[in-house]
C-alpha positions, 0 to 999 in steps of 0.5 A: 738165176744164170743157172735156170736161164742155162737149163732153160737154154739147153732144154729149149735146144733139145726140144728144137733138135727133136727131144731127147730121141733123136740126140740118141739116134742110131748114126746107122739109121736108115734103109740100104742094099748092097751084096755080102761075100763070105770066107767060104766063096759065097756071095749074094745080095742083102737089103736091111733096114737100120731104125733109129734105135740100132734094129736091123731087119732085112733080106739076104739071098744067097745067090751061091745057094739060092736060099733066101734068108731073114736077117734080124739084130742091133747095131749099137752107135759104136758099130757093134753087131749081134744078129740071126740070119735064119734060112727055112732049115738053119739060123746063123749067128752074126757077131761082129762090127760096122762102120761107114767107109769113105764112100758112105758104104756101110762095111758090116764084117761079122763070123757067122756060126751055125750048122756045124761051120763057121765063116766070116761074111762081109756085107757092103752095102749102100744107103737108099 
């Protein structure tokens, strides 16, 4: 009997949280804009999306090459990044880590490979 009544206490919380999606939510989830510098003196704005189940999808612009960019990937709840960047003639691949800084920042440091180079790019961005 206090096995039931316990069972019926825990789905009865999980129900008022929300179900079960929202105890898996992404801890990044949310919508923000920042800038991006890079190990080979680049730099430019970002704007992404991060939706409760870890997708990332946004817009970078390249401020020292004026292109514009579509990011797309995962961010997984221990901050794991696997993402594309694609410009019109190039798609790069992300692969790294974030987390929030003590300002509430989230700190995105990833390699970027593509096109025959290689670089290490540093998103900080700010939530909306």
């Amino acid at each position: 009997m206090k096995r039931v009544l316990l069972l019926g206490v825990v789905f009865s919380l999980v129900a008022g949280c929300g179900g079960m999606g929202s105890l898996l939510s992404s801890p990044f989830a949310g919508n923000y804009a920042g800038s991006f510098t890079t190990s080979d003196s680049q730099h430019g704005t970002a704007t992404f999306a991060v939706a409760s189940d870890g997708t990332i999808t946004g817009t970078v612009n390249n401020v020292t090459t004026g292109g514009t960019g579509s990011l797309t990937g995962t961010i997984n709840p221990v901050g794991n990044v696997n993402a594309s960047l694609a410009y019109t003639s190039t798609t790069f691949s992300l692969v790294g880590t974030g987390s929030f800084n003590g300002s509430n920042q989230l700190i995105i440091t990833v390699v970027e490979t593509g096109n025959g180079t290689t670089a290490t790019l540093t998103f900080t961005m700010s939530p909306q």
